[in-house]
C-alpha positions in Angstrom: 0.0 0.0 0.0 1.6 2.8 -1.2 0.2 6.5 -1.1 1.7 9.3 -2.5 2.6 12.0 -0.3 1.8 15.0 -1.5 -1.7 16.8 -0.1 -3.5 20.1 -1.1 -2.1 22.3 1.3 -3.9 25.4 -0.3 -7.3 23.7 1.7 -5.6 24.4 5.3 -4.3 27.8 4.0 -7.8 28.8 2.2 -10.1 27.6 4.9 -8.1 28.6 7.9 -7.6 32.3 6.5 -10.1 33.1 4.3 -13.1 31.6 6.4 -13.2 34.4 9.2 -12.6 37.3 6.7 -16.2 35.3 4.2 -18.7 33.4 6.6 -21.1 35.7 7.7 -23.7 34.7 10.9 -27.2 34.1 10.3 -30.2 33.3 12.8 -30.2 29.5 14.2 -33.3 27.8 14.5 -31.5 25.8 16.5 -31.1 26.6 19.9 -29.6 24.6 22.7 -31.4 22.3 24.5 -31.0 20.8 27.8 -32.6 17.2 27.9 -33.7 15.9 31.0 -31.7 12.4 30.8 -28.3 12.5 28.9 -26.3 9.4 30.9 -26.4 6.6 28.9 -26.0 3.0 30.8 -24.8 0.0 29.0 -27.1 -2.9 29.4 -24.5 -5.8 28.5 -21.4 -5.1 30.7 -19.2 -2.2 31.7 -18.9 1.1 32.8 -19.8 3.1 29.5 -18.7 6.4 28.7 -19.5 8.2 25.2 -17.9 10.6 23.9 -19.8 12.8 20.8 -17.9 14.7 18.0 -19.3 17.8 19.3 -17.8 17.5 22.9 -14.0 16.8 20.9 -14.8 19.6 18.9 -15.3 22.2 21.4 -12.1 20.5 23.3 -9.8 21.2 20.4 -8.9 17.2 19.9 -6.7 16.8 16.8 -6.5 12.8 17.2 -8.5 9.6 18.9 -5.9 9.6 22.0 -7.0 13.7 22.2 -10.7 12.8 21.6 -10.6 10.2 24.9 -8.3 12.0 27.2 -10.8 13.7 29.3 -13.0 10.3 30.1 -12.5 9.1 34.1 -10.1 6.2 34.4 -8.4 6.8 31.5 -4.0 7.5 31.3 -2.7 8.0 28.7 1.1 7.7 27.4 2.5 10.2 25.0 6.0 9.9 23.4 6.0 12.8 21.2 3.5 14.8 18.5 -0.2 13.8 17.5 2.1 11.1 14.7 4.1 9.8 17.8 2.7 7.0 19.5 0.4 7.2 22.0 -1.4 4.2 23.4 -3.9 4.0 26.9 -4.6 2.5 29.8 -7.6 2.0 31.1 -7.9 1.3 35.2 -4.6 1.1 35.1 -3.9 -2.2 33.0 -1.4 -1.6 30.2 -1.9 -0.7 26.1 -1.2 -3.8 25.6 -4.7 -5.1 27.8 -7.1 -2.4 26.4 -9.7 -3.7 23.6 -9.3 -1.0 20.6 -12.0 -1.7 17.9 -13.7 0.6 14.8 -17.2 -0.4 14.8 -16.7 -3.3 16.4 -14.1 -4.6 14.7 -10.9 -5.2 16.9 -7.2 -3.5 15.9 -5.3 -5.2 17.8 -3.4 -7.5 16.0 -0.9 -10.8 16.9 2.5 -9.6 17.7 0.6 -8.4 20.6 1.4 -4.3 20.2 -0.6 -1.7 22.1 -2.7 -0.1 19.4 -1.2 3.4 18.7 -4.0 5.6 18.7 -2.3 8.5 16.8 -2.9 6.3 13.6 -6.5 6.8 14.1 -8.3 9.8 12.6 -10.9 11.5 13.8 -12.0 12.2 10.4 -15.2 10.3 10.0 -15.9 9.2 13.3 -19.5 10.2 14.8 -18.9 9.0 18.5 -16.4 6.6 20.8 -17.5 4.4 23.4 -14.8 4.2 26.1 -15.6 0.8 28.3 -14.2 0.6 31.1 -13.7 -3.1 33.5 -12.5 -5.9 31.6 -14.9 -9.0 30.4 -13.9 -11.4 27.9 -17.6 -13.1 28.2 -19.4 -10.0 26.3 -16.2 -8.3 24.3 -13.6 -11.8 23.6 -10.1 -12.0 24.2 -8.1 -8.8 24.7 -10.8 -7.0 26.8 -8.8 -7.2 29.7 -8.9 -3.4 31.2 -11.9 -2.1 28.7 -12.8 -1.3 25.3 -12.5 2.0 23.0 -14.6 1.7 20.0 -14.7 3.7 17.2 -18.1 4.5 15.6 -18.0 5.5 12.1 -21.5 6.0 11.1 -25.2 5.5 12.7 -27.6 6.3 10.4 -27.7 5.8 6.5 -27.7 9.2 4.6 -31.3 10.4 3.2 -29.0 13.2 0.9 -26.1 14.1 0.2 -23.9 15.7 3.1 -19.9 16.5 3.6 -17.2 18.0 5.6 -14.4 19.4 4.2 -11.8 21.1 6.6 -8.1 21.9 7.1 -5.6 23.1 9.9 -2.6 24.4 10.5 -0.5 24.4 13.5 2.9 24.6 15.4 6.0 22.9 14.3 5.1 23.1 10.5 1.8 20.7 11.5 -1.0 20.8 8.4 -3.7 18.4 8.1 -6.6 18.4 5.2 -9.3 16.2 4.8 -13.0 15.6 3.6 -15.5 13.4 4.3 -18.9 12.6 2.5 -21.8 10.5 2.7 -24.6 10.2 -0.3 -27.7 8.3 -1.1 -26.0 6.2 -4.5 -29.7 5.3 -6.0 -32.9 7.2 -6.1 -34.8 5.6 -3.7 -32.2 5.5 -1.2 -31.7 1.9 -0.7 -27.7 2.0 -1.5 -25.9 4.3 0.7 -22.2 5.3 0.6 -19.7 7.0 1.8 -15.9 8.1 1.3 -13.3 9.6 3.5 -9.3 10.8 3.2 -7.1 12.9 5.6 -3.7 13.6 4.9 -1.2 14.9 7.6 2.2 15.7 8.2 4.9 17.7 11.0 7.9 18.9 10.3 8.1 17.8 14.2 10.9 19.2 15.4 10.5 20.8 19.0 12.7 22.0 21.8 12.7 20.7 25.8 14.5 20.5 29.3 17.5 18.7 30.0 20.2 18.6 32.1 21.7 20.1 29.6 19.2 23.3 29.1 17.5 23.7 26.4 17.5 20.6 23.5 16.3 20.3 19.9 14.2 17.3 19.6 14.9 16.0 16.2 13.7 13.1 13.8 10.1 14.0 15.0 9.1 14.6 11.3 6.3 12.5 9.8 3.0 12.1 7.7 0.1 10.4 8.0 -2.6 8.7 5.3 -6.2 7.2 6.6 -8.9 6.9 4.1 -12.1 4.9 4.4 -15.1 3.9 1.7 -17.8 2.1 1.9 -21.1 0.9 0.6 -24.7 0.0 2.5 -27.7 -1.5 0.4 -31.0 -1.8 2.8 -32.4 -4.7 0.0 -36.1 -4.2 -0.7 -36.1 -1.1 1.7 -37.6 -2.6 4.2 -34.7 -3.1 6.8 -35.0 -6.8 6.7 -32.1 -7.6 4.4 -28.7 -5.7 4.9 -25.8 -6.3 3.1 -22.4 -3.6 3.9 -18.9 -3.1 2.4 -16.6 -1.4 3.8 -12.4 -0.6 3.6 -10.3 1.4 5.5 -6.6 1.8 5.4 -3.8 3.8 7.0 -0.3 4.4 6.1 2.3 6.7 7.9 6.1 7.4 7.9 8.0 9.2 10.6 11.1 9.7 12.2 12.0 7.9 16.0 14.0 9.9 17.9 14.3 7.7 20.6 15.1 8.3 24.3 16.2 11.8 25.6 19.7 9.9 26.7 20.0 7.2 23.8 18.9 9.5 20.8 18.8 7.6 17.4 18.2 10.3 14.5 18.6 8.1 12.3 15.7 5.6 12.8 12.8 5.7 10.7 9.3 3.7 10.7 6.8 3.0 8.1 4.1 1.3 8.9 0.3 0.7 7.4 -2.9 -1.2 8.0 -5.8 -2.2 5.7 -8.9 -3.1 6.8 -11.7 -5.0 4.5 -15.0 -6.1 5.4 -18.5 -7.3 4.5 -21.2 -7.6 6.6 -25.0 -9.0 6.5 -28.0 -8.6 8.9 -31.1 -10.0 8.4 -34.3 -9.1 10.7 -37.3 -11.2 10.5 -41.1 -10.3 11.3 -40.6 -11.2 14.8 -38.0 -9.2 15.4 -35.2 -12.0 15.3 -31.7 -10.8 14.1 -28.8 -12.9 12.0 -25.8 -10.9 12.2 -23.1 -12.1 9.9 -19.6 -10.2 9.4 -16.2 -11.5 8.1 -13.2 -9.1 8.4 -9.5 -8.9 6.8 -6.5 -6.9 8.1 -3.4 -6.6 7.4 -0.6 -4.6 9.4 2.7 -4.1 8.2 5.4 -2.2 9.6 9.4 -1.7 9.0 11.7 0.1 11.5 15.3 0.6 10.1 18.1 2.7 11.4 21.1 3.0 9.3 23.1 4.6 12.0 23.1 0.8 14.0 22.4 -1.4 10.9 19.0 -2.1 12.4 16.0 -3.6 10.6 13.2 -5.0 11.3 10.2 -5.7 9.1 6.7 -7.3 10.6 3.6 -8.2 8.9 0.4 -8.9 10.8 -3.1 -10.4 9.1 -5.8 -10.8 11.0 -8.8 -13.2 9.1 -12.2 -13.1 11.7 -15.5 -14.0 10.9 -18.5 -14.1 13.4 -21.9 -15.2 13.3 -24.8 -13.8 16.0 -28.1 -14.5 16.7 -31.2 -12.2 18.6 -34.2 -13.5 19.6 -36.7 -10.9 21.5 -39.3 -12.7 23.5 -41.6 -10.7 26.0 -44.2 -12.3 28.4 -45.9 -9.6 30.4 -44.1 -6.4 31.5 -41.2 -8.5 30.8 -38.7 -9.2 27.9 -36.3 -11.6 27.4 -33.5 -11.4 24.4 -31.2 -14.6 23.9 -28.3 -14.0 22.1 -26.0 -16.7 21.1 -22.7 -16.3 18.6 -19.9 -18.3 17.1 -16.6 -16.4 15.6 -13.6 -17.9 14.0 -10.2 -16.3 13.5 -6.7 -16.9 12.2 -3.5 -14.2 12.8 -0.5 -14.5 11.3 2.7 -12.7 12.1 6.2 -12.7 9.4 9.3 -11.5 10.8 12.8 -11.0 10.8 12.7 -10.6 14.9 11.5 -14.0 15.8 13.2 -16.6 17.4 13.0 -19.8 16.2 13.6 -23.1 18.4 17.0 -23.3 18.1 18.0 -20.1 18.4 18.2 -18.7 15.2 16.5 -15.6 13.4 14.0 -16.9 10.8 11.8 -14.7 8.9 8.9 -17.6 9.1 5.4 -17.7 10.0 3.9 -17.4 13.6 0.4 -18.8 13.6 -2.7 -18.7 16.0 -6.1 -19.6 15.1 -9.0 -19.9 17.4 -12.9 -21.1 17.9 -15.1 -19.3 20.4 -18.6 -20.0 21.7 -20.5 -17.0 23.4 -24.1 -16.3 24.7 -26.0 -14.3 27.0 -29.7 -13.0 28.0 -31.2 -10.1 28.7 -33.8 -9.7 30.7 -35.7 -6.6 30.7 -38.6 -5.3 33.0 -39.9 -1.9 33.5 -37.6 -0.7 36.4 -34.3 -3.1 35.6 -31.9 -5.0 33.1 -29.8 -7.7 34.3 -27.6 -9.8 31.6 -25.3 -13.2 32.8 -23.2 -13.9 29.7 -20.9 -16.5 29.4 -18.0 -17.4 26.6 -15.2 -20.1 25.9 -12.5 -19.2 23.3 -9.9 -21.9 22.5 -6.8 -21.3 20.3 -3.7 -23.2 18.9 -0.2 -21.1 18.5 2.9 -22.5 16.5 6.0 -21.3 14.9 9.1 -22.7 13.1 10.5 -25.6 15.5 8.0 -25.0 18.9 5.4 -27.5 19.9 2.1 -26.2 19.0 0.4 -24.9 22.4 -3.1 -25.0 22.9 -5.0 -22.9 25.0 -8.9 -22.5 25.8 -10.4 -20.0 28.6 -14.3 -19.7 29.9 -15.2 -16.3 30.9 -19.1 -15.2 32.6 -20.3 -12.2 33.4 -23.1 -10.8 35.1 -24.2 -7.3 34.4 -27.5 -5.2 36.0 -28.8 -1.8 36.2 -31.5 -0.9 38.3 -33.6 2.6 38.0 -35.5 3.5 41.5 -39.4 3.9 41.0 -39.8 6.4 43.3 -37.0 8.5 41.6 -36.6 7.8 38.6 -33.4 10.2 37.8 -30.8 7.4 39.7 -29.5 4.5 38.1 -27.5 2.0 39.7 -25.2 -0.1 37.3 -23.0 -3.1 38.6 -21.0 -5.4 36.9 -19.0 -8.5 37.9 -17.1 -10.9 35.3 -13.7 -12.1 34.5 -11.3 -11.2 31.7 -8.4 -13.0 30.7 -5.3 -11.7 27.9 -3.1 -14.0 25.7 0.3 -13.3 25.5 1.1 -11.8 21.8 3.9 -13.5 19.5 6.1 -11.3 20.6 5.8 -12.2 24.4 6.5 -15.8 23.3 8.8 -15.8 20.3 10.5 -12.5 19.9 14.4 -12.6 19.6 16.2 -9.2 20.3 19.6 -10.8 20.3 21.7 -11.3 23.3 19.6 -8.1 24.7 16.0 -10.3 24.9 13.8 -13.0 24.0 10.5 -14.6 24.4 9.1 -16.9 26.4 6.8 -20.0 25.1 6.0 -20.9 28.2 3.8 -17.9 28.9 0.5 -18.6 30.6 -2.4 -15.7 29.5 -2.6 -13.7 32.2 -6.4 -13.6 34.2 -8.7 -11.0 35.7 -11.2 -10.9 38.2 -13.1 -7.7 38.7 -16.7 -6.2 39.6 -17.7 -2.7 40.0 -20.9 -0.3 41.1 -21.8 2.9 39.4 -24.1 5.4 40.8 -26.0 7.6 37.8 -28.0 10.5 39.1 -29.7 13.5 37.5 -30.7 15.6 40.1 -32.0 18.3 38.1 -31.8 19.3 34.2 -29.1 19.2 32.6 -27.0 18.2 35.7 -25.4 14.7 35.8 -23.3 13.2 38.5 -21.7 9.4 38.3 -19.1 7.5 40.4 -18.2 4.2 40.0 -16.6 1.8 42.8 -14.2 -0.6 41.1 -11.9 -3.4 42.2 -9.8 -6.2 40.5 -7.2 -9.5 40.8 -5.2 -10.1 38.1 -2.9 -13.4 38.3 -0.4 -14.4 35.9 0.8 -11.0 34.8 3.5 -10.6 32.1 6.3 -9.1 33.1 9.8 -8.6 31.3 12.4 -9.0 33.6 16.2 -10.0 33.2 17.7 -13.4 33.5 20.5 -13.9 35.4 22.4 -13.9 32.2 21.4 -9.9 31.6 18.8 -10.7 28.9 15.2 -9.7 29.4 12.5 -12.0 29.1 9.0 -12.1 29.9 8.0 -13.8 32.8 4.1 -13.9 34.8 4.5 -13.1 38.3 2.4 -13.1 40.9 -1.0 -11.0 41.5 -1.6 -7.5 41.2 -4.7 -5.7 43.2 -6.3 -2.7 42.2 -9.3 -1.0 43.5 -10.7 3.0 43.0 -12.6 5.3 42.4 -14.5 7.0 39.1 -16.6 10.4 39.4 -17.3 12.5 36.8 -20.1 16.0 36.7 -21.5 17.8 34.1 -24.0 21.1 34.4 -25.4 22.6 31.6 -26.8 26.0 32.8 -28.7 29.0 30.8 -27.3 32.0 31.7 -29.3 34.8 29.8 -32.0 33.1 27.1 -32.5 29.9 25.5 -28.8 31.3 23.0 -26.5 31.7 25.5 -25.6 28.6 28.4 -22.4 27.5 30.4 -21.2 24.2 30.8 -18.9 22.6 33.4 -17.7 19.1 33.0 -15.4 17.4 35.8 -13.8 13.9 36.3 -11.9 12.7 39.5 -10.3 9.1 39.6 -8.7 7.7 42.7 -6.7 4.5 41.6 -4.4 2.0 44.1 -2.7 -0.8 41.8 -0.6 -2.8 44.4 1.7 -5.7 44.0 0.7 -8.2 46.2 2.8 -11.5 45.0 4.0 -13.8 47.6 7.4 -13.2 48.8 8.1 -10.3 46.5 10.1 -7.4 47.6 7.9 -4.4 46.1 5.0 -5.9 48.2 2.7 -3.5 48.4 3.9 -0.7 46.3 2.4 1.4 43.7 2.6 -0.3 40.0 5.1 2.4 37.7 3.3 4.8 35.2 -0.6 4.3 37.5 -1.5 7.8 39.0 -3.0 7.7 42.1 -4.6 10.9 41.6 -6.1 12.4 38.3 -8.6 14.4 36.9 -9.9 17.0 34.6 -12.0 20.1 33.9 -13.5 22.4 31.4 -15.5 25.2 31.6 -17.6 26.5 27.6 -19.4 29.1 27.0 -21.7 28.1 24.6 -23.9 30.8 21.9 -26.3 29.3 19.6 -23.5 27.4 17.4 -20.5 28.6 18.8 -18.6 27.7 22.1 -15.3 29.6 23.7 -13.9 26.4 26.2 -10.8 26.5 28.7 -10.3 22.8 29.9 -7.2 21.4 32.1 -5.7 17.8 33.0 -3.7 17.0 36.2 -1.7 13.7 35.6 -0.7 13.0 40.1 2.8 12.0 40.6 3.7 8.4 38.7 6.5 6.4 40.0 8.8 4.9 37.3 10.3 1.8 39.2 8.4 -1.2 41.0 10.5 0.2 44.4 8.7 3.5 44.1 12.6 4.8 44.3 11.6 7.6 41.2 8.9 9.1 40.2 7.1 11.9 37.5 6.4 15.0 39.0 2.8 16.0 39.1 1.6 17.6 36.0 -1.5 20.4 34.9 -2.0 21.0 31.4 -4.4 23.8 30.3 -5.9 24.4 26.8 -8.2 26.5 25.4 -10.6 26.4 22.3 -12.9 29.2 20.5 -15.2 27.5 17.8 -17.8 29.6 15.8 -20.1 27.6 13.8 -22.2 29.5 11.3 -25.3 28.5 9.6 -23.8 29.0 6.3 -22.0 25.9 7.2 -18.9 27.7 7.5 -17.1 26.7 10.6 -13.6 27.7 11.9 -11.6 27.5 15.4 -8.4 28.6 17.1 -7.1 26.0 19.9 -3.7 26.9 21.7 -3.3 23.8 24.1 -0.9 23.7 26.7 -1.2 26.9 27.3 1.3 27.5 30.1 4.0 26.1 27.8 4.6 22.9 30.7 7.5 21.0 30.0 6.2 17.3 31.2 7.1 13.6 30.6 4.6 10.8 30.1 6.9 8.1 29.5 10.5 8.5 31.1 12.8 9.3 28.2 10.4 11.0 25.6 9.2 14.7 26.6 6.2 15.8 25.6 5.7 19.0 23.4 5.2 22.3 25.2 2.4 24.7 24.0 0.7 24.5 20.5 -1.8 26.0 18.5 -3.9 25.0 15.9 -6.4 27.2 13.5 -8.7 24.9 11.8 -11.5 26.1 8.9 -13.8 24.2 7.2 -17.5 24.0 5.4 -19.9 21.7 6.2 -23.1 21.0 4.1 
């Protein structure tokens, strides 16, 4: 997959400047409205937060990672610019044990990589659903700490609409894109719809160090996602549904490696393409047949001249799934079964694995696997309670291993329960299990004399239940917090041998418990134009090491703030919004001994966005505004403040 490079820059320069100077404000016959029940509760399992375009929008979020960063429980790890990678953890389980899908469809791919969710655009995405507690019964294998999926689309277009936008920013950052969704036929059956963004940074930024100031360098890069697809409602009447659909990504950027070990030579390319076709059937009962089968292939190359370096991986992913619905109500009562099968085979080529004896091949890892998953719902007029259960079973081989088998049965019980008297509180629990295979790398990677896998890896397992607390008190105010707590036995940890090379090893058990609250108040302030919203998350977290006879018993696992939380204040005026938000990241320690540790960081940013009804939109976000030199991950500072004028025309 090769794209070429080269973008329209005269969009970002033409929409970012000319737009103030030609949109002119009209009425809106839309004013804002405060609904009396926004919180949404998920009613198969999980803590569910959702996050809508608008909310990014007004927020300033250039990328997925940007888009999610405000959501309670949430950390996130930043190496660099919006191209650099940046993956999450959720509740304090790694990137690695997070669940990234795009409309259902999971990323994560084989070698066992934390998805990086700067490769992600936010381009043609309508909403994400951040999950948060891990259950492999409802959401498979991987769903160890949550879920983030991507939602691409809701509703089939009735005419033709589009977005077409651009931005410009610090360090030589542009971005231009389009998207556009159209009815293909005249009666509307056949839907479809067709997206690009192109980016690129010159990158380059300066930091703290010992030192004093320091260039950061080899921070250049660009970015490729497009998508496409095609939806045909057969007969109109919703009953047959048949969907293609492609996406694909390709980026190239510069790694410039940690502050102290700098490599500005290194390079990585990388891609992913993404196929899939999909068909639902819905009977006169209400039954549903849900049918998908899905292709991806990853590929990436990271090659540095400067130590004769190279390494060249490529992922596919083959999954198909079958579901079934059946709705069945008796009284004030409803009950919906639904029962699945999916399938899946991952390959992995590479010149870093190790084969049996010792040697570098560039062969074939292989894992296919069977699963078997059901659950019920049972619906009455003040409740929802869902048990679900699920057993996956896989084989894994490579060149000159014994082919291991392993097979895992998760359950999970989910409820919500609405008071009768008072009907604005909602009380949501969940209790389940979770479980995570180790990834080829974990069990055949070869790094030399410096590391190696392990094929003796067990998957590592989670047990974990939590309460939430969902209460409206008045309009537009919402208040949530959410009790959680979790074992997880069998971690993976790389450690060194006595011989100095690292390997990965499962230890002990690890205990977490904390806390989740989040507010939000939307308040008129003059007439039914001009209101004022606050929004507010606290998490408390405690991730403790609690193996047997281990020597960091009790101590704080590296990179999990204890503390941390977020605000934002908008003032919002028919269709525009003026927003100042902030993050506080609490102190992280960077060693198992708790011996070092991140200093406590508060990042502020802060948006304007005017919206006109021509269709005209354009905003100014400078983010970081107090220009605070921080550190996510020890090595790789983060930039200090940016800004970014975006215009565009919707229509």
């Amino acid at each position: 997959m090769k794209f070429s490079r080269r973008f329209p820059i005269f969009v970002v320069l033409f929409t970012s400047l000319a737009l103030p100077l030609t949109a002119q404000e009209g009425t809106t016959d839309d004013p804002i409205l405060i609904e009396d029940e926004r919180l949404q509760t998920e009613t198969e399992a999980g803590q569910k937060s959702v996050i809508e375009k608008e909310t990014w929008e007004q927020k300033g979020a250039r990328t997925v990672s940007e888009a999610i960063q405000f959501t309670p429980g949430l950390t996130m790890s930043k190496t660099g610019t919006t191209l650099e990678n940046t993956t999450v953890s959720i509740r304090g389980t790694s990137g690695q044990q997070v669940l990234v899908m795009v409309n259902g469809i999971p990323l994560n791919n084989g070698k066992g990589d934390a998805v990086n969710l700067n490769t992600l655009s936010l381009n043609n995405v309508v909403k994400i659903e951040v999950i948060r507690g891990g259950n492999s019964a409802v959401y498979g294998e991987g769903a160890f700490g949550g879920v983030i999926n991507i939602i691409t689309e809701e509703e089939p277009p009735l005419y033709f609409q589009g977005d077409i936008y651009g931005k410009a920013g610090s360090f030589s950052t542009y971005t231009g894109g389009g998207d556009f969704r159209f009815p293909v036929n005249f009666s509307g059956t056949l839907t479809g719809n067709i997206s690009g963004e192109y980016r690129m940074t010159r990158g380059d930024y300066s930091y703290e160090s010992s030192q004093g100031d320091v260039d950061r360098s080899n921070s250049e890069g660009w970015a490729d996602n497009a998508a496409a697809g095609l939806d045909w409602n057969i007969g109109g009447m919703d009953r047959h549904r048949i969907s293609l659909k492609t996406s694909w990504y390709q980026g190239g950027r510069g790694i410039p490696g940690l502050m102290e070990y700098l490599t500005p030579e290194a390079r990585l390319d990388d891609s992913r393409l993404n196929l899939s076709t999909r068909y639902v059937f819905t009977g006169y009962s209400q039954e549903v047949l849900d049918s998908e089968f899905t292709w991806i292939r990853q590929d990436s190359l990271y090659e540095n001249s400067e130590s004769g370096t190279l390494q060249d991986h490529e992922n596919s992913s083959l999954r198909g799934r079958v579901d079934f619905t059946l709705p069945m109500g008796r009284g004030v009562l409803t009950w919906t079964p639904f029962l699945g099968t999916a399938v899946s085979s991952d390959s992995l080529t590479s010149t870093s694995l190790r084969s049996s004896d010792g040697t570098n091949l560039p062969g074939e890892a292989k894992q296919t696997a069977l699963s078997a998953y059901g659950r019920i719902t049972l619906t009455g007029q003040d409740f929802t309670l869902t048990p679900a259960y699920r057993w996956d079973g896989s084989d894994t081989s490579y060149a000159g291993w014994d082919s291991r088998s392993d097979s895992h049965s998760s359950y999970s019980l989910s409820g919500t329960y609405t008071l009768p008297f008072y009907r604005r509180l909602t009380v949501k629990s969940n209790i389940g299990t979770a479980y995570h295979s180790p990834g080829f790398d974990d069990l055949f990677w070869s790094g030399g004399a410096f590391a190696e896998g392990n094929p003796d890896l067990l998957p590592e397992e989670n047990f974990n239940w939590d309460t939430g607390i969902y209460l409206t008190p008045a309009r537009g105010l919402e208040l949530t917090t959410v009790y959680f707590q979790s074992r997880t036995k069998n971690l993976i940890q790389w450690m060194p041998t006595a011989g100095g090379t690292w390997r990965p090893v499962n230890i002990g058990e690890v205990d977490s418990f904390g806390l989740e609250n989040s507010l939000s108040w939307l308040q008129p302030l003059m007439d039914e134009n001009l209101f004022m919203e606050l929004s507010g998350t606290y998490s408390w977290m405690k991730l403790t090491d609690t193996s047997e006879d281990s020597i960091n018993q009790g101590n704080q696992l590296p990179y999990r703030p204890v503390h941390s939380g977020s605000g934002s204040v908008s003032l919002l005026y028919k269709r525009h919004s003026l927003t100042f938000s902030s993050r506080y990241m609490g102190q992280r320690f960077t060693n198992m001994a708790n011996t070092k540790d991140l200093a406590p960081a508060l990042i502020m940013d802060t948006v304007l966005l005017l919206q006109f009804e021509s269709g005209f939109y354009t905003s100014l976000a400078v983010l970081n505004l107090a220009d605070l030199q921080y550190i996510d991950k020890l090595g790789y500072p983060v930039p200090g403040r940016e800004w970014t004028v975006t215009g565009g025309y919707r229509f």
